[in-house]
Structure formats: C-alpha cells, structure tokens
C-alpha positions, 0 to 999 in steps of 0.5 A: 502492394498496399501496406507492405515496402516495396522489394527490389533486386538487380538482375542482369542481363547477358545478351544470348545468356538465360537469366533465371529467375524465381518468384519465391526470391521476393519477400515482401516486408509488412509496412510499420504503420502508425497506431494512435494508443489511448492508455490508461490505468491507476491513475497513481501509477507511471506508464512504461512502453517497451521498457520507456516511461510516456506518462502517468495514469493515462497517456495517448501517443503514436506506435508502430504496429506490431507487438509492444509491452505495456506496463504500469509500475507504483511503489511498493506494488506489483507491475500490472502487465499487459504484452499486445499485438498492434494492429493498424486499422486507421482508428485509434485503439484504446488499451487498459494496463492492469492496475499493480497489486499491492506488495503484503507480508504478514504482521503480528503485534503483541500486547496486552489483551484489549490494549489500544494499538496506534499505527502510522505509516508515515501517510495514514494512521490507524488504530487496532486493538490488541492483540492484531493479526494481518496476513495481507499487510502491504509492506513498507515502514511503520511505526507503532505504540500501545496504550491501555487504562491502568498500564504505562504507555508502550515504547514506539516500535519503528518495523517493516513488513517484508513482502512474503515474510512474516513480522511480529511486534511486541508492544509490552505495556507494564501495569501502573502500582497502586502507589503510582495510581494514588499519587498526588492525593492526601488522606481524608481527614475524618471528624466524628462528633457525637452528642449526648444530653440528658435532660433530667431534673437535678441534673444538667445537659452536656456534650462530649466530642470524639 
C-alpha cells in the first residue's frame, strides 16, 4: 500500500494440517516520509528541532513526518514554542516559531525629585528622571548613577533585575554648601568716590574721596 512499509509473516504449511490465518494479524506501519520545513523567526534568536540546534533566525531542512518540537531560544527571554504534527504532502511546508518574549521584573530608583538618571546596560544607555518606576524591566545587569545642579554626583550602583521580582535602588545625592558653590571667587573690592565743590566767591572749590 502506497505510503505505508510492507508487513511480512512466515506462515507454515503442513501438508493435510489447516493453517489458520486471520487478517486482524496484519498491521500496516505508516512510511516516515521526507518533509522539506522553511523555519523562521526573531532573526536574533537559535532554532532548536526535537531538542537539537539547526540554525539562527531562519533554517530550511529535511524531517520526517510526524509530530516535532520546534523552538526558538534567546538570552535572557522566554522560549517561543511551537509543537507540529508534519504531515507529507510532496510541498514544502513553511512554519513561524513565536518570537521569545522578553524575561521583566520590576524596578524602582530612588532620588532626589527631578534628579537626572543615567543607566546602561552594557549595550545601550538610557536616561529617566528621578524618581523611576518600571514593572516590565527586562532582567539583566545594569549599572546606574544620579546627577542634579546644586547636589554632588550620586555613586554608581551596579544591580540586577530578577525576573518575577522587584528591585529597588537608591541613588542618594547630598546637596553642595554654600562655601563649596563660592569656591574659588574672591570678594569684590568696592571703591566709592564722591565729590563735593563749592564754587562760592571768597571761598576755594575742593573735593574729599571715601
């Protein structure tokens, strides 16, 4: 039968002995067929087929019909999963894995209202102002610092944002003196100079400075 391994048994046959032989003995096997699969998905992320890594972003191969696990895995994200029955047809069948989905906790960076956050995570920069509140953070390590006009520089905080969890930072920021704001300028000198003339007969015309 097309599409199915043939089923064999030896029978034997013992002249003037019956043989029996029933047809619910034969049980045709389905034939594992060749499928051609285009995959793709986030081009940023590796293929996995029935556990076994074939390729990035996208991947065309051979694999036999019948039911495959297909998976698309990226750091710090969530596998995007799709489980599919193969099916033989003679054309070649096209598949899209879901994309992962981001891994996120939940952050909090304290400091002083208005305060110039500054925030990197090793990739990318970012900058918030004070006070930043995120509850779909992706997880990972960042490092971050704050600034504000009159205040001292914030230390730089090295944290990670757990997934499931939340995280909370404080960037304290300590306000600059009056004598540290003043530093480095002398007092002006003031000269006042005022003049008086009287120009009176009998009597002579003068000045006086202060």
């Amino acid at each position: 039968l097309n599409g199915y391994i043939p089923w064999e048994k030896t029978v034997n046959i013992k002249k003037d002995v019956p043989t029996d032989f029933y047809a619910s003995e034969v049980t045709l096997r389905k034939e594992d067929r060749d499928v051609t699969v285009n995959i793709s998905t986030d081009a940023s992320a590796s293929i996995y087929v029935d556990g076994e890594y074939v390729g990035h972003g996208r991947w065309t191969g051979i694999i036999k019909e019948g039911k495959h696990k297909f998976e698309a895995k990226k750091s710090n994200h969530n596998d995007g999963v799709l489980d599919y029955y193969l099916r033989y047809t003679g054309a070649p069948v096209n598949l899209t894995i879901p994309s992962p989905v981001v891994k996120t906790g939940s952050l909090e960076i304290k400091s002083t209202s208005g305060a110039t956050i500054s925030m990197n995570d090793g990739v990318s920069s970012y900058t918030y102002i004070a006070p930043y509140t995120n509850s779909r953070m992706p997880v990972g390590r960042y490092r971050a610092s704050a600034s504000k006009r009159g205040y001292h520089d914030s230390e730089t905080k090295v944290f990670n944002v757990t997934e499931g969890r939340n995280t909370v930072v404080n960037l304290d920021l300590d306000k600059i003196g009056w004598s540290e704001q003043n530093s480095g300028y002398a007092p002006h000198n003031f000269e006042v100079s005022y003049g008086i003339g009287v120009n009176t007969s009998g009597y002579r015309t003068g000045s006086d400075n202060y």
